[in-house]
LUMLODREN-518794 format. One line per 10 residues: their letters; for each residue x negated, y, z of C-alpha. Coordinates in Angstrom, 2 decimals. Layout:
N
A> X Y Z ~ ... $
***
This chain:
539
XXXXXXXXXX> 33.09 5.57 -37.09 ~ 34.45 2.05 -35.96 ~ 31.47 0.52 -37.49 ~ 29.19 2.91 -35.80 ~ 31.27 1.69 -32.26 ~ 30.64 -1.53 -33.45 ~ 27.03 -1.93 -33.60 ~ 26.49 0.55 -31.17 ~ 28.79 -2.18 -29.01 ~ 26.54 -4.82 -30.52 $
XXXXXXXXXX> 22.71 -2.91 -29.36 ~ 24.19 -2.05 -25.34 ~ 25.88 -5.62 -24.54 ~ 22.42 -7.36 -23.43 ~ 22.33 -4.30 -21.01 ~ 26.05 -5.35 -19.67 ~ 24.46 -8.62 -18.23 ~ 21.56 -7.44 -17.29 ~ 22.07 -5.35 -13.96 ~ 23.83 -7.24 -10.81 $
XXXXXXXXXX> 24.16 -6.01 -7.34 ~ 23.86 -7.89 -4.23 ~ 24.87 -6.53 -0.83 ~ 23.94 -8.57 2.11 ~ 25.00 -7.70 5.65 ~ 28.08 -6.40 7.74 ~ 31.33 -6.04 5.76 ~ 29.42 -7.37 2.67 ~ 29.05 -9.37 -0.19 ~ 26.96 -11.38 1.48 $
XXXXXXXXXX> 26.62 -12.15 4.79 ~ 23.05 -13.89 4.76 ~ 20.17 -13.39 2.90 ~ 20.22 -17.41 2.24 ~ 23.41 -16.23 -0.08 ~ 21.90 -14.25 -2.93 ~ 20.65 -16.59 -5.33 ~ 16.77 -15.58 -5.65 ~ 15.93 -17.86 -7.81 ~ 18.05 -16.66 -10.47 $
XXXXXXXXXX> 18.02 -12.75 -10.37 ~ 17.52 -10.72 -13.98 ~ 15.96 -7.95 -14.80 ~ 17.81 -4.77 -13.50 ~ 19.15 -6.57 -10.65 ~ 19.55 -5.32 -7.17 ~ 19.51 -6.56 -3.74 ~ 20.67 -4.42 -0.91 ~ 20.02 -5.48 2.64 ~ 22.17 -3.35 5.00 $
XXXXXXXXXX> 21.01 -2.84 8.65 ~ 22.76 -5.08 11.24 ~ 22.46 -4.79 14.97 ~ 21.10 -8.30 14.89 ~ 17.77 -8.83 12.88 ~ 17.89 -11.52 9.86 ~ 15.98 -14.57 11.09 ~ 15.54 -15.44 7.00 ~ 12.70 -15.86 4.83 ~ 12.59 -16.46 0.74 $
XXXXXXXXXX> 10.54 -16.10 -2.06 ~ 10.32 -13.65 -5.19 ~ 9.57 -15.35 -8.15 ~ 11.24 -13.60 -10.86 ~ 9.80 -11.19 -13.23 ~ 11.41 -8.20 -14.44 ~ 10.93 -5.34 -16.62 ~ 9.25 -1.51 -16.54 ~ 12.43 -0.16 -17.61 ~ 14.50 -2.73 -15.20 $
XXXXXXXXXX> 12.93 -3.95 -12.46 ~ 14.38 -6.30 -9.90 ~ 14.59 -4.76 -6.59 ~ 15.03 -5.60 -2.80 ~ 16.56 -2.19 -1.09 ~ 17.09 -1.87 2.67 ~ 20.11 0.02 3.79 ~ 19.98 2.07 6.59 ~ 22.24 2.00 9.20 ~ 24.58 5.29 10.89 $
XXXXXXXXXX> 20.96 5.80 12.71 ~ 18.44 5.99 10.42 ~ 17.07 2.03 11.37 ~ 15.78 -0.17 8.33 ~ 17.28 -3.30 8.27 ~ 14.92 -5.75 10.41 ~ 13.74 -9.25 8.92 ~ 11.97 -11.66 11.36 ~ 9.99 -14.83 10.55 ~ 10.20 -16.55 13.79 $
XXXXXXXXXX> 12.92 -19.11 13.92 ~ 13.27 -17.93 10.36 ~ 15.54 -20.27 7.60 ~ 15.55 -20.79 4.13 ~ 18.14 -20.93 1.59 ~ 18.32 -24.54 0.24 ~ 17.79 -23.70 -3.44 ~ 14.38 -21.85 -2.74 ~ 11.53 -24.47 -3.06 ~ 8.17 -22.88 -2.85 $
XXXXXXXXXX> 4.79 -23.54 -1.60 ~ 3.08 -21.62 1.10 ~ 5.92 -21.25 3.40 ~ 3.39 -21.16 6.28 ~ 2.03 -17.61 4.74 ~ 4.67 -15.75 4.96 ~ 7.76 -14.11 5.57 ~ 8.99 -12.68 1.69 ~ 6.22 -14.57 -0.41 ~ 5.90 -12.89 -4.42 $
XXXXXXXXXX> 5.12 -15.73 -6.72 ~ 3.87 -19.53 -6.45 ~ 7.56 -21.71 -6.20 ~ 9.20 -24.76 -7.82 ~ 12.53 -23.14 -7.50 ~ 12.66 -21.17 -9.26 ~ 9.98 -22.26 -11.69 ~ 6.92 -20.89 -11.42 ~ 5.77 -17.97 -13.26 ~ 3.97 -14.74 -12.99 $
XXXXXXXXXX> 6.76 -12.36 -11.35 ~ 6.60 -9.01 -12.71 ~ 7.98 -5.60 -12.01 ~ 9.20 -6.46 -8.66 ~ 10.06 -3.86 -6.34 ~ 10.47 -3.69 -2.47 ~ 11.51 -1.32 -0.30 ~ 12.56 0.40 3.19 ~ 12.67 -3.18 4.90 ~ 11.19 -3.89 8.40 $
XXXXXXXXXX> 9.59 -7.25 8.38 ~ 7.94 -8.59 11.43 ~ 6.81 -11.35 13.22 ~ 5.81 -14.09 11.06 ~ 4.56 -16.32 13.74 ~ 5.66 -19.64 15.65 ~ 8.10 -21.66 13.93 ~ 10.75 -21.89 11.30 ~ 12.70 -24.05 9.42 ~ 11.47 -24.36 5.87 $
XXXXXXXXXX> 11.34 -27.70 2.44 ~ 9.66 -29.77 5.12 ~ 12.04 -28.83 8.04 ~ 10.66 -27.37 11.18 ~ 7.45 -25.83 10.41 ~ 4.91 -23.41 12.29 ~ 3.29 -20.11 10.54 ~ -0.62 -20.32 10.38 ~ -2.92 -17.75 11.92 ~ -3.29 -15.26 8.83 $
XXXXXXXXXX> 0.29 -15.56 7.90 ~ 1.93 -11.91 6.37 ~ 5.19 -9.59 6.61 ~ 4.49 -10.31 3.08 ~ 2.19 -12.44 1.06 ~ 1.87 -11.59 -2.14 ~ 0.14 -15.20 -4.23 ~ 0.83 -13.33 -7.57 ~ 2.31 -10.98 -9.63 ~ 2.12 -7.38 -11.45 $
XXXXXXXXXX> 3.53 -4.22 -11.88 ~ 4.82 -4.99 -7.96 ~ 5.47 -1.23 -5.81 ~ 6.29 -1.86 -1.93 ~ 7.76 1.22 -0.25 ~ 9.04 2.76 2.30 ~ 8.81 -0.65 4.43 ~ 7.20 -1.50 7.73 ~ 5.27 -4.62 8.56 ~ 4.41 -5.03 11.88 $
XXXXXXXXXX> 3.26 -7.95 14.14 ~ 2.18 -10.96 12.03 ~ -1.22 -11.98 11.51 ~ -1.98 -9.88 8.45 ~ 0.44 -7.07 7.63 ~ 0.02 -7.18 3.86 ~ -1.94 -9.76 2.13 ~ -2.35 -9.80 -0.89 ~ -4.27 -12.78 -3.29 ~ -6.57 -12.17 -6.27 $
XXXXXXXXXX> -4.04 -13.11 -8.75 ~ -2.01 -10.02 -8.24 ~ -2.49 -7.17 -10.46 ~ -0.82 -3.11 -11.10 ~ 0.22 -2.91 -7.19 ~ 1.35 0.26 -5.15 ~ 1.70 0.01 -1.50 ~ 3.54 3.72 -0.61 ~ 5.03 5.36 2.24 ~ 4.82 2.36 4.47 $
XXXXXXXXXX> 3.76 1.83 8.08 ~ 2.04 -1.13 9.09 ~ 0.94 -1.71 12.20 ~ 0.30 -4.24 15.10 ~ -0.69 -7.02 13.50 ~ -4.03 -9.32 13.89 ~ -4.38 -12.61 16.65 ~ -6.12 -11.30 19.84 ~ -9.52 -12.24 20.22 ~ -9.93 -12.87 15.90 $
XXXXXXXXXX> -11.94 -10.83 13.51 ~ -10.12 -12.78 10.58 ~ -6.85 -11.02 10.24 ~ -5.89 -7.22 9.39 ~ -3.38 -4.82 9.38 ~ -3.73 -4.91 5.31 ~ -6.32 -7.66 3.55 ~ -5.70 -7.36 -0.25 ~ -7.27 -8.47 -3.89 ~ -5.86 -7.28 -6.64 $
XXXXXXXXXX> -6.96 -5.92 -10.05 ~ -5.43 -2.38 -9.76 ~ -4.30 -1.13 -6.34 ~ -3.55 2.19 -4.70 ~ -2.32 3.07 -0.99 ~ -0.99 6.35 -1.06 ~ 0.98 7.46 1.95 ~ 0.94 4.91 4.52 ~ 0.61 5.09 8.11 ~ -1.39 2.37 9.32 $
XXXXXXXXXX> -1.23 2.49 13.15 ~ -3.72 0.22 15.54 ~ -3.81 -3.13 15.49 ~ -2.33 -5.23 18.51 ~ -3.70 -5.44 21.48 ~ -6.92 -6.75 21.95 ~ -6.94 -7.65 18.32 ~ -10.31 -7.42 16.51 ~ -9.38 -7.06 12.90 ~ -10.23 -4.25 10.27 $
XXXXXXXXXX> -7.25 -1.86 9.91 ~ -7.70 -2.03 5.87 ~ -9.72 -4.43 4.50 ~ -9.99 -4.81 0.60 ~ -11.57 -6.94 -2.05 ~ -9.65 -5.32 -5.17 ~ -11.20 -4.05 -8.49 ~ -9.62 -0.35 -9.49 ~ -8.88 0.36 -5.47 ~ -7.29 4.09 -4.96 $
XXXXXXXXXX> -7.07 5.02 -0.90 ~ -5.42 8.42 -0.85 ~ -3.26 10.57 1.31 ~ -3.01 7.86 4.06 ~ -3.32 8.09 8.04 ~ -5.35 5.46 9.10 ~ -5.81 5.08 12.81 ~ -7.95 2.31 14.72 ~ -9.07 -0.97 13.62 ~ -12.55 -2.29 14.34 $
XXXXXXXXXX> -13.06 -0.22 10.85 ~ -10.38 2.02 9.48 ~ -11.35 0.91 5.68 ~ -13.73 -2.35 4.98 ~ -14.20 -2.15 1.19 ~ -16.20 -5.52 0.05 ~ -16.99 -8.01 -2.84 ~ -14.45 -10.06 -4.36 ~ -13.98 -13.51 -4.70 ~ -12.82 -13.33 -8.19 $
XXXXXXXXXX> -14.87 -13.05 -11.43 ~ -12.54 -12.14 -12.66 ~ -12.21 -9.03 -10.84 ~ -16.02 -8.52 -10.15 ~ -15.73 -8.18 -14.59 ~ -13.36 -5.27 -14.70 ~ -14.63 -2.23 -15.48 ~ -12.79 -0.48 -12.22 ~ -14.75 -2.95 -9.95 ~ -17.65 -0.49 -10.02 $
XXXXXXXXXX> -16.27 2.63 -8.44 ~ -13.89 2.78 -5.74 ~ -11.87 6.72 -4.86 ~ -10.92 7.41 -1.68 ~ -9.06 10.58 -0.65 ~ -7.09 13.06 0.85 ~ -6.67 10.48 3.91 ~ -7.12 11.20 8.04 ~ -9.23 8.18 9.57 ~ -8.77 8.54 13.45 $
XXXXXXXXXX> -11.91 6.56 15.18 ~ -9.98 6.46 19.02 ~ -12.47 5.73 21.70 ~ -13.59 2.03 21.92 ~ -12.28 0.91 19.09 ~ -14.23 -1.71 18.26 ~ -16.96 -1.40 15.66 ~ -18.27 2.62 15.83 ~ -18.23 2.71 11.68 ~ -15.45 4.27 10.06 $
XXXXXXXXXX> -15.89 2.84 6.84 ~ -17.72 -0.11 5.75 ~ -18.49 -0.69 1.54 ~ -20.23 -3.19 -0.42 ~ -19.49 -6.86 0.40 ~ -19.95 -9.23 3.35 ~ -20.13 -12.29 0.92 ~ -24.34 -12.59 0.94 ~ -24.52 -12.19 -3.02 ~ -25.64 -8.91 -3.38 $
XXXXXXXXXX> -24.98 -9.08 -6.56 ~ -21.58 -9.58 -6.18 ~ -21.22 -6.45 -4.18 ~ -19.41 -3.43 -5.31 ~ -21.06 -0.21 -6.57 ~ -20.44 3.06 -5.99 ~ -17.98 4.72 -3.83 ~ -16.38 8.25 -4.17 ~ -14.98 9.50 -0.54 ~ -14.19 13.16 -0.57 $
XXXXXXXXXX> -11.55 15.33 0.65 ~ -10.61 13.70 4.08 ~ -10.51 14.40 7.85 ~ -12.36 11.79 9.92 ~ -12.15 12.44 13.50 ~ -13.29 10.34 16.12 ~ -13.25 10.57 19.54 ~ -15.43 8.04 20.68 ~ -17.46 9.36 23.75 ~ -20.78 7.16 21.97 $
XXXXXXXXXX> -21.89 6.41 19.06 ~ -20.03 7.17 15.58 ~ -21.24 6.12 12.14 ~ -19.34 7.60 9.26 ~ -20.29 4.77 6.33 ~ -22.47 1.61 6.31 ~ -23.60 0.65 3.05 ~ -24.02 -2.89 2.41 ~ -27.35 -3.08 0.25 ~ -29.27 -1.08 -1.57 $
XXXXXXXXXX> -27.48 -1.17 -4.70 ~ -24.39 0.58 -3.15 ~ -24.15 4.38 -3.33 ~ -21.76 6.51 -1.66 ~ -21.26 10.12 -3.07 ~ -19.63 12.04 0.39 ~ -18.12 15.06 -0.51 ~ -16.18 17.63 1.35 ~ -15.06 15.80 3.87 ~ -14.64 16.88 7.89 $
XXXXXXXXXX> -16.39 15.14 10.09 ~ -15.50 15.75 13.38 ~ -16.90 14.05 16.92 ~ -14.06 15.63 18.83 ~ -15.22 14.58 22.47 ~ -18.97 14.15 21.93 ~ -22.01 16.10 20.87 ~ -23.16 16.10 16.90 ~ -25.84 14.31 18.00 ~ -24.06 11.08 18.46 $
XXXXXXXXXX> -22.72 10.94 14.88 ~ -25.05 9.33 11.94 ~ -23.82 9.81 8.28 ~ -24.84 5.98 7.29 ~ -26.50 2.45 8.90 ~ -29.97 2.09 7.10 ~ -29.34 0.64 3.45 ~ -28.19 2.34 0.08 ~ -28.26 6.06 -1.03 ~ -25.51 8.20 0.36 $
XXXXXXXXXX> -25.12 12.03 -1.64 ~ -23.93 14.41 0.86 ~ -22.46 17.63 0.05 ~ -19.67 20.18 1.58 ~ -19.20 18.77 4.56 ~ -18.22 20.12 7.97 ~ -20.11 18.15 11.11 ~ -20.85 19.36 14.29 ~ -24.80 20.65 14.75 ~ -27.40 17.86 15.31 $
XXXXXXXXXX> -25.97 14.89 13.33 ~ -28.47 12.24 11.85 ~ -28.93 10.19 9.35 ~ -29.37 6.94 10.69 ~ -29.62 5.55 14.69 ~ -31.68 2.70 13.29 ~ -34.33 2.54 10.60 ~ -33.88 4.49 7.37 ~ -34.49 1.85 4.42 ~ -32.51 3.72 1.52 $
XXXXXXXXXX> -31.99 7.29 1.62 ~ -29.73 10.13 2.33 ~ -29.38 12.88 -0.04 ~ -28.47 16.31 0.83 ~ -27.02 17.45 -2.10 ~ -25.92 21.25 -0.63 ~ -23.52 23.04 0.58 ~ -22.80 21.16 4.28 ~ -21.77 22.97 7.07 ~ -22.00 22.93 10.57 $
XXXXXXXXXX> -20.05 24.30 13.78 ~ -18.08 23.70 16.97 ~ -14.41 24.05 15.91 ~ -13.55 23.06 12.60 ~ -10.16 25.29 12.71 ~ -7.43 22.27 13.01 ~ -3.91 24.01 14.14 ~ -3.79 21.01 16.54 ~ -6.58 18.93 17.67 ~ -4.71 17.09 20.66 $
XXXXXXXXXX> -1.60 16.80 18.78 ~ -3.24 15.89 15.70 ~ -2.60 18.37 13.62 ~ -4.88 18.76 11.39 ~ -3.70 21.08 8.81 ~ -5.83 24.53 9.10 ~ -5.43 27.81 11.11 ~ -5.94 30.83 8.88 ~ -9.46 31.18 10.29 ~ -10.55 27.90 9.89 $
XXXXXXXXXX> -14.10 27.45 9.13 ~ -13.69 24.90 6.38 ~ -11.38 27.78 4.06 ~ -12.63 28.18 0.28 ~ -15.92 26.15 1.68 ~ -15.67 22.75 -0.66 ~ -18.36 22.19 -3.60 ~ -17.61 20.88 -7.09 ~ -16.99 16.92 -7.18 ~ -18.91 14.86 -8.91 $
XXXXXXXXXX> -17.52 14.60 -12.50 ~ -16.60 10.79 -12.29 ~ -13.68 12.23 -9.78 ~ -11.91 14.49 -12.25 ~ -9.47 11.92 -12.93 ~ -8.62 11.64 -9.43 ~ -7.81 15.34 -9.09 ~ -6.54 16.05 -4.90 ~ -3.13 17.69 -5.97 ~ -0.80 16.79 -2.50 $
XXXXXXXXXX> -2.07 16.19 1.15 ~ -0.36 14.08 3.78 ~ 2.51 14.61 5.95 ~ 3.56 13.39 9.29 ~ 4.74 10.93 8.59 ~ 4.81 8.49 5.40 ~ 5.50 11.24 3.20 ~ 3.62 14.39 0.96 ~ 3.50 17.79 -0.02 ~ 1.75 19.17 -3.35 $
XXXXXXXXXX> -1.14 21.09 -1.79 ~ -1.93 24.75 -2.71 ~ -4.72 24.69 -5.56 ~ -7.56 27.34 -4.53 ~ -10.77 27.93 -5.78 ~ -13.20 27.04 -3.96 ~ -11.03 24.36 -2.13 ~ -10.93 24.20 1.36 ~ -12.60 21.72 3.14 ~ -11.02 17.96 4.16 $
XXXXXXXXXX> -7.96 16.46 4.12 ~ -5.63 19.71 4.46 ~ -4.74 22.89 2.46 ~ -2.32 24.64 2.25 ~ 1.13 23.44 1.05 ~ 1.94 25.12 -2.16 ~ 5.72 25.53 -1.45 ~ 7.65 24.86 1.40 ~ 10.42 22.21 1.61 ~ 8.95 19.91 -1.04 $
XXXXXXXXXX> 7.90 16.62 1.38 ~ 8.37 13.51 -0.39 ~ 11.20 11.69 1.41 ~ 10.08 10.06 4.49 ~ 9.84 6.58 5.20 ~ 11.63 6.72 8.90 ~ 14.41 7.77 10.14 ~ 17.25 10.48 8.39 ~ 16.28 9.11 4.94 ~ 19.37 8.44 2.67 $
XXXXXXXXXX> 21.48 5.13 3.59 ~ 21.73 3.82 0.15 ~ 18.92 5.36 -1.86 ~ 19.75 4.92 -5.14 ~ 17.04 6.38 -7.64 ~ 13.77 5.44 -6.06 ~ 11.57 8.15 -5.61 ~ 8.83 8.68 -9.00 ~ 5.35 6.95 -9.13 ~ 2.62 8.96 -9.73 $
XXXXXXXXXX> 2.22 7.47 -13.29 ~ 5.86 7.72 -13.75 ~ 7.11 10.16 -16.62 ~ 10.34 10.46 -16.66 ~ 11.90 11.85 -19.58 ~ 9.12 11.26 -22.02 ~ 10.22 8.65 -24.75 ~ 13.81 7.60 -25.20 ~ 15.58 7.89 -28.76 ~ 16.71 11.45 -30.13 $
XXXXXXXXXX> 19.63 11.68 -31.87 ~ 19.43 13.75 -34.30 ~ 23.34 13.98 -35.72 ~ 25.36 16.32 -33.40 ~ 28.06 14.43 -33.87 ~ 27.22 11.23 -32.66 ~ 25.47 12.62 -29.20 ~ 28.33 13.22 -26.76 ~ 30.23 9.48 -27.69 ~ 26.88 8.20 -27.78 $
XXXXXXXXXX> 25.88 9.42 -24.30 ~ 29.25 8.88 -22.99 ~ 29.48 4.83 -24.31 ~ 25.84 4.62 -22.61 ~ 27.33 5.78 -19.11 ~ 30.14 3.61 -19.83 ~ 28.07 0.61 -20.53 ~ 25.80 1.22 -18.28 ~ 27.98 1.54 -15.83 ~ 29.89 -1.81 -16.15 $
XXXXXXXXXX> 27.66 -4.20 -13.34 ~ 28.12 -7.41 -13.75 ~ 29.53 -9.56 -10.82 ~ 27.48 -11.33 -8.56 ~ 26.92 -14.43 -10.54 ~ 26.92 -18.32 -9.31 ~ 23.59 -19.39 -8.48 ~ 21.78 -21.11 -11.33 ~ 18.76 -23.38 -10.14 ~ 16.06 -23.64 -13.20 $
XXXXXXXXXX> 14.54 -26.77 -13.36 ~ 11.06 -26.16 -11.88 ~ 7.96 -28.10 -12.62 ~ 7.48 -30.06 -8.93 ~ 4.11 -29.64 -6.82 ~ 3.29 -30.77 -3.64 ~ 3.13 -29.24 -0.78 ~ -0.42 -28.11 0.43 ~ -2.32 -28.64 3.33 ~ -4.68 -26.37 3.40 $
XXXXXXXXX> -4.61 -22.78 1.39 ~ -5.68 -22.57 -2.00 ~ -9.11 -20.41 -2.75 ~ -6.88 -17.56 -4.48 ~ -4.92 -17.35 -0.92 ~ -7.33 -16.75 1.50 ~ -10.56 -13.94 1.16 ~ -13.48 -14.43 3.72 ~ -13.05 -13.05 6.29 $
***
């Protein structure tokens, strides 16, 4: 028995070491977020930022990498009133022992830094802060320094396995962006909103290219004001849209060619899924397309293949013209599949399903009567591949208060067709809910139509994002992909199980203490001028 204390002893001390906590705010640890020592946190670490009246004027860099089974994380703390701790970037400082590049980008950069040395973080996860405004000045290596144009809430350089949640990012010049070096990302349960540079084209609520990356849950609300910008614009191979509300933008969802070979090589690069998401077209909203897929790059053959976008409620209520999809080139096919399409203030006759080029498959749809193909010149085709419907009133519970979920005469009941087969692995299991958060949804057969069944149990929302969440969250809420409980090691004397579990607990429990900042010796690099190619997409 003492030697089986021993070793176990021996096998659980790394795991002693290997989980700090940071608390930063009132009555804290820490009172600044310049305190925590960034560049030296572990796997299993975690930083909790508690709301303060007072928003922290503080930006830093993430350059750490940590493990699947211990990632390092950055938790808000909400305050009495359900209000995320806020993070500006104007007038923003940073701690001393941070030296990074890019400082100009961003508010909380993920990878690229001297201190601490630069590597390819990993397992990082954010979550439930509100970062905002990373514009004017701030006070960075060089001193006083001014953001540029397309700086983000948060720039992501590099990185993989990295999950932002719960967070809002709000007023900057991009929202999210996100570099083609990044890789394995999930952006959940987040609002972003307001950002872009009035009179620009150039800068988005989200502009992101990574191998590997899925929205699921988000709110993205308009742009600013008189800000020209896409809502989402991606260049990513392996990008999953689904169970989003995406609302304005001079296109809800611009989906073109990458920069990266890289990327254009994977084998994900040729399809892209989206689903189970509400795209709100309000009147005058810039460009009249909802979605936009291919490339804008002028190699064709760089230009994405085939996209799958089924299963959502697109409702505009632009008083001229709406085009559902614009396909970039021939090559590009879109295969359109029981989705609602409704013109909510306009006759059918002023929607067209595509803009001239590629082949778009259209079946089990919901439109309003007199829809067209095109408004210009047909030069690839449109396939109606059965099963769409037309009518006046599509059966929402809502329209005006946008809710979209369906009255128990709805037209678009038990109406949806069978997918095409290269969407079974994308199967439409939960639907939306206002706001940032989900519901399984009620498996029929047929399915209904859109964005919306019925919820297959009441009470079972994912946790929102906003206010009345939990103050100190503990347990982050499961990824999709997450399986918890499968693996581990079985015991299999009886004996040994209850001291076993209990030393675990014990061990587990032990955190060690905030330690003193260590400063790894970082290879040095200059500063740079201008961005690098992987920081910046076209526009």
């Amino acid at each position: 028995m003492n030697l089986s204390r021993a070793a176990l002893l021996v096998l659980l001390q790394p795991l002693a070491v290997q989980a700090a906590e940071y608390r930063v705010g009132p009555d804290q640890q820490y009172t600044r977020l310049g305190d925590v020592p960034w560049e030296s946190l572990e796997p299993g670490d975690t930083v909790f930022v508690h709301a303060r009246p007072t928003p922290y004027a503080e930006k830093w860099v993430l350059g750490r990498r940590g493990t699947a089974a211990a990632p390092i994380t950055v938790r808000g703390v909400k305050d009495a009133q359900g209000n995320l701790p806020v993070i500006v970037g104007e007038s923003a400082t940073t701690r001393s022992q941070l030296n990074y590049w890019g400082e100009e980008r961003g508010i909380l950069k993920i990878g690229g830094s001297n201190r601490p040395a630069d590597t390819m973080p990993a397992h990082l996860v954010v979550e439930n802060l509100h970062l905002r405004r990373a514009r004017g000045a701030f006070t960075g290596r060089n001193g006083a320094s001014t953001y540029l144009d397309n700086a983000a809430a948060i720039f992501i350089e590099k990185g993989e396995h990295i999950t932002i949640r719960g967070c809002v990012l709000e007023d900057s010049g991009n929202g999210l962006f996100i570099a083609n070096q990044a890789s394995n990302v999930t952006v959940e349960h987040s609002h972003i909103l307001g950002n872009g540079n009035t009179g620009s084209i150039l800068e988005h609520n989200a502009y992101t290219e990574a191998l590997g990356i899925t929205y699921q849950f988000n709110r993205f609300g308009p742009l600013c004001t008189g800000c020209l910008g896409n809502n989402l614009k991606d260049r990513s191979a392996g990008s999953l849209i689904r169970y989003n509300w995406i609302e304005g933008g001079n296109r809800q969802l611009d989906l073109v060619d990458s920069s990266s070979g890289a990327l254009r090589a994977a084998p994900s690069y040729a399809r892209t899924f989206v689903y189970g998401n509400v795209l709100l077209e309000p009147e005058g909203a810039g460009n009249r397309q909802i979605v936009h897929f291919g490339g804008d790059s002028g190699n064709t053959a760089n230009y994405r293949g085939t996209l799958y976008f089924f299963h959502n409620t697109v409702v505009s209520s632009r008083t001229d013209r709406t085009t559902l999809l614009r396909l970039s080139h021939q090559n590009q096919t879109a295969h359109v599949t029981n989705n609602v399409v409704l013109v909510a203030a306009a006759h059918g006759n002023t929607l067209s399903l595509t803009d001239e080029a590629g082949t778009l498959r259209h079946g089990g749809n919901w439109y309003k009567p007199g829809y067209v193909s095109t408004f210009g010149t047909l030069t690839g085709a449109v396939v109606d591949a059965g099963g769409n419907l037309t009518g006046t009133d599509p059966g929402f519970i809502n329209l005006a208060g946008q809710d979209f979920r369906l009255t128990t005469g709805s037209a678009l009941r038990s109406q949806a067709v069978a997918l095409p087969a290269e969407t079974h692995g994308e199967p439409v299991t939960l639907q939306y809910v206002k706001h940032t958060a989900s519901e399984p949804r009620a498996q029929v057969s047929p399915p209904h139509i859109g964005a919306f069944g019925d919820a297959s149990s009441p009470g079972t929302e994912t946790p929102d994002a906003g206010p009345g969440t939990p103050t100190d969250a503990g347990t982050p809420p499961l990824q999709p992909d997450d399986d918890e409980g499968a693996g581990g090691c079985a015991a299999s004397g009886a004996s040994l199980a209850g001291p076993l579990m209990l030393a675990l607990l014990g061990v587990l429990g032990l955190r060690r203490s905030a330690p003193s900042p260590r400063v790894p010796r970082g290879r040095r690099r200059p500063p740079l001028g201008t961005p690098r190619q992987g920081y910046s997409a076209r526009p």
